[in-house]
C-alpha positions as CSV (number, residue, x, y, z in Angstrom):
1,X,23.7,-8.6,0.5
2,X,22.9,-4.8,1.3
3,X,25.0,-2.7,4.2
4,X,22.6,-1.6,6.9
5,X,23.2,2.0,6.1
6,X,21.4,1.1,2.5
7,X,18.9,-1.1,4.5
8,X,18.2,1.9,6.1
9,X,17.6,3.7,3.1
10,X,15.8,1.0,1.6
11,X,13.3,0.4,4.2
12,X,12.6,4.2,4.3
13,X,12.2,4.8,0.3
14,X,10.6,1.8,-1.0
15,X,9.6,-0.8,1.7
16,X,7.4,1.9,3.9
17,X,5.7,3.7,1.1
18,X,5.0,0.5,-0.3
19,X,3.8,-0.4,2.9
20,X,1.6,2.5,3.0
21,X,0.0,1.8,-0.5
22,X,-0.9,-1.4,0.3
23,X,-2.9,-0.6,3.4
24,X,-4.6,2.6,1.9
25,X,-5.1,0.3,-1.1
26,X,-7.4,-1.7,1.2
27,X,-8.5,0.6,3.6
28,X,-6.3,0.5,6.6
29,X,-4.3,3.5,6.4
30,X,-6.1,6.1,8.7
31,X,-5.7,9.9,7.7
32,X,-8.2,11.9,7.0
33,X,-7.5,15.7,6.1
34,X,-4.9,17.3,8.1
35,X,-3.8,14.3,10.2
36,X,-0.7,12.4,9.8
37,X,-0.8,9.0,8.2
38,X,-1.0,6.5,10.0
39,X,-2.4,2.5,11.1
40,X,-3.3,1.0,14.2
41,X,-0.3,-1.1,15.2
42,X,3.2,-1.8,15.3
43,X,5.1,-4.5,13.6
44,X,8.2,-6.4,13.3
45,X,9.6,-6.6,9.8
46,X,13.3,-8.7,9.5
47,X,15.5,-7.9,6.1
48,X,18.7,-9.8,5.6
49,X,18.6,-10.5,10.0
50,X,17.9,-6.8,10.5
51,X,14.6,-6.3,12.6
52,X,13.4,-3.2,12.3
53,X,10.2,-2.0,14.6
54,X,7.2,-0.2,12.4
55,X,5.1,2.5,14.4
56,X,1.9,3.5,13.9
57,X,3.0,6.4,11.9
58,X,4.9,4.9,9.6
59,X,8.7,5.6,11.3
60,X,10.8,2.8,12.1
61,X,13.5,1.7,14.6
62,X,15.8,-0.7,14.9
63,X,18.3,-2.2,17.8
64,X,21.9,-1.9,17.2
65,X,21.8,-5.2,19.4
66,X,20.5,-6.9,16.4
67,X,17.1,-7.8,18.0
68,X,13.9,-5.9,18.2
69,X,11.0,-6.6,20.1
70,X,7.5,-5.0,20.9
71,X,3.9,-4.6,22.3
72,X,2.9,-5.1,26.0
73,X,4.5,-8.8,26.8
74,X,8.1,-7.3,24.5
75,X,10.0,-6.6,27.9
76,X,9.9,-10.8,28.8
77,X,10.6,-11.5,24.9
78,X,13.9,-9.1,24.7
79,X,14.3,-11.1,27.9
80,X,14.3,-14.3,26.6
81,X,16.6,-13.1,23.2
82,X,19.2,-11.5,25.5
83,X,19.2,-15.1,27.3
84,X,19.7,-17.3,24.2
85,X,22.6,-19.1,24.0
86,X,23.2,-17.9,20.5
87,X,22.4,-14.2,19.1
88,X,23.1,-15.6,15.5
89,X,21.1,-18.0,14.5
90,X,22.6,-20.0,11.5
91,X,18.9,-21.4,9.8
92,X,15.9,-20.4,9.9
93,X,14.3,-23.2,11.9
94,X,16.4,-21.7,14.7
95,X,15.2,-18.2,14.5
96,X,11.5,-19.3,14.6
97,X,12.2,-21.4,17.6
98,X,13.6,-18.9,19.4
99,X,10.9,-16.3,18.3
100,X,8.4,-18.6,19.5
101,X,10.1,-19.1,22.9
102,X,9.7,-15.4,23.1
103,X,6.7,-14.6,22.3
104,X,5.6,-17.3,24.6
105,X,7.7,-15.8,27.5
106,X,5.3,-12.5,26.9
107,X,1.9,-13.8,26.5
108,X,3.1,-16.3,29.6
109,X,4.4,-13.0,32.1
110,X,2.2,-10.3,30.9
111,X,-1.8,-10.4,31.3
112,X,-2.1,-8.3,28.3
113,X,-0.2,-10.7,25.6
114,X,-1.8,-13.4,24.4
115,X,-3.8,-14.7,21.0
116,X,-2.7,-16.2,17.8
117,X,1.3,-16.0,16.8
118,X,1.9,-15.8,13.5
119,X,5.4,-15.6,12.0
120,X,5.7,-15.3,8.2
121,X,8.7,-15.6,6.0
122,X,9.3,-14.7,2.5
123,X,12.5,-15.4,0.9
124,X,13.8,-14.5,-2.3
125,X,14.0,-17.0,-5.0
């Protein structure tokens, strides 16, 4: 298990420019001569239960509160985190449900949320 400090450091030196290779790799990356690189969203990425935000230009954040959340609806999902009963979550069948409860809170209080959810998960072996 890392520290955040060399979470930190790992999500800036390998995760992101990894990140960045893969989408140039297939075409997403957008910079063109003299512009800054960058892709047309923001994500959520969680390492060892720290969620750090990923901006359009590559930089990331992260909330010293332990939870992240973003887009239009994220205001009613931070809501919904602050509100659980348990900011740990001790499996991951409990973190999913309470993403989902989130995310639903957004796309249910905010006419601009709404679509497909997807939550993926990768664990080491």
């Amino acid at each position: 298990s890392r520290t955040t400090e060399q979470l930190d450091k790992w999500m800036t030196s390998v995760f992101i420019p990894d990140l960045r290779q893969t989408f140039m790799d297939n075409g997403y990356d957008m910079k063109a001569d003299g512009d800054f690189a960058q892709h047309d969203s923001e994500f959520l990425v969680s390492v060892q239960g720290i969620v750090y935000l990923v901006s359009d230009d590559y930089s990331w954040d992260r909330d010293a509160r332990g939870y992240m959340t973003s887009g239009s609806g994220g205001d009613y999902a931070q809501g919904v985190l602050f509100g659980a009963d348990d900011k740990i979550f001790t499996n991951l069948a409990e973190a999913k449900r309470a993403m989902k409860k989130a995310i639903d809170a957004g796309k249910e209080f905010d006419s601009n949320s709404g679509g497909e959810t997807r939550i993926y998960v990768q664990q080491a072996e």
